[in-house]
N, C-alpha and C positions, 0 to 999 in steps of 0.2 A: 609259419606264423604269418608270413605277408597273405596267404591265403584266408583266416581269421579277420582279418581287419578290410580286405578287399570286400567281403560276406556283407550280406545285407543286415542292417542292424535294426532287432527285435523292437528295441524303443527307442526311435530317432533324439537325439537331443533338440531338433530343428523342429520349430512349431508351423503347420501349414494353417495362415489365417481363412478361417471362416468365411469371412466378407462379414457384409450387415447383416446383424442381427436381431431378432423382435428379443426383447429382454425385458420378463417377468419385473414389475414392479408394484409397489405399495407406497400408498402416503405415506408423507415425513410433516417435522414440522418446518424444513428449508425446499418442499416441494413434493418430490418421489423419490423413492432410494432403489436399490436393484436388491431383488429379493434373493437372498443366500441357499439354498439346500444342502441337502447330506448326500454324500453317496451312501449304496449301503454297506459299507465299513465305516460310518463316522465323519469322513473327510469332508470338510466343508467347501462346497465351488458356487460357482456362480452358473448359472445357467440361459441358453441364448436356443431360441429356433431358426430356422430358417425359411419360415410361411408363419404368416398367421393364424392359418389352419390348423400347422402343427401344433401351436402355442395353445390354440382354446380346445382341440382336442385332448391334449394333456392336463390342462390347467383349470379348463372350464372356460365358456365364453366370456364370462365377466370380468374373468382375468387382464387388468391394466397391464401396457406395456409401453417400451419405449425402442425405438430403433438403435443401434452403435455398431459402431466395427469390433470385429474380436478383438484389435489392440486397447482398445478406448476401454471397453468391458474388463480387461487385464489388468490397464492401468488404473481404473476407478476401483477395484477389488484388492490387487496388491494392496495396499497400505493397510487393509484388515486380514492381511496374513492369509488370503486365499489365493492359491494360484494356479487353481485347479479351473477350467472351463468344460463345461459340460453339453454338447450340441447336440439338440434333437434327441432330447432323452426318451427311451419308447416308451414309460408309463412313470407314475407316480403312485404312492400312496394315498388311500384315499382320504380325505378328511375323515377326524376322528369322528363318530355320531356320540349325539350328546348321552350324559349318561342320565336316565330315566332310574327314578328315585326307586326302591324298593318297598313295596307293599309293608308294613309292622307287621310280625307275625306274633301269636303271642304263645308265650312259651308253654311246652304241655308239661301239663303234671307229673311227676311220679309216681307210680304204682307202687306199693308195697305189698311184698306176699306174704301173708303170714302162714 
């Protein structure tokens, strides 16, 4: 059993910080807020790069951000129940395209055989 718990463990309960990070944001109406994602199972985290490059190749160039430490980023999130961080995500989904209205078609007759 001592050998069990000597073993390296699958999912450290100890968080290794990131350092600073460029961190996705969007206007608010007290400034800018840090903008939330899904994983894809649902799970809602926050997300943080570590280049800028990384940040506008995922995001897009126009993508606003703001610098913090992984702790800052943690403790700005916890209080909305997220306590997931997500660093250097390798891609996103894409913006939905808008949806283009469908042509009226008009309905066809019915044929009768007699």
């Amino acid at each position: 059993m001592a050998e069990l718990l000597c073993g390296e463990d699958p999912e450290p309960s100890d968080r290794s910080p990131a350092g600073p990070l460029f961190v996705p944001v969007r206007p608010g109406p007290a400034g800018c807020a840090a903008r939330l994602f899904r994983t894809p199972l649902g799970e809602r985290t926050a997300v943080g790069f570590t280049s800028a490059r990384r940040l506008a190749e995922t995001l897009g160039p126009d993508q606003a951000w703001i610098r913090l430490a992984e702790p800052a980023l943690r403790a700005l999130t916890a209080p909305l129940g997220v306590t997931r961080v997500t660093v250097d995500p390798p891609f996103s989904a894409p913006a939905p395209a808008p949806v283009t209205p469908v042509p009226s078609v008009t309905p066809a007759v019915a044929l009768r055989i007699a």
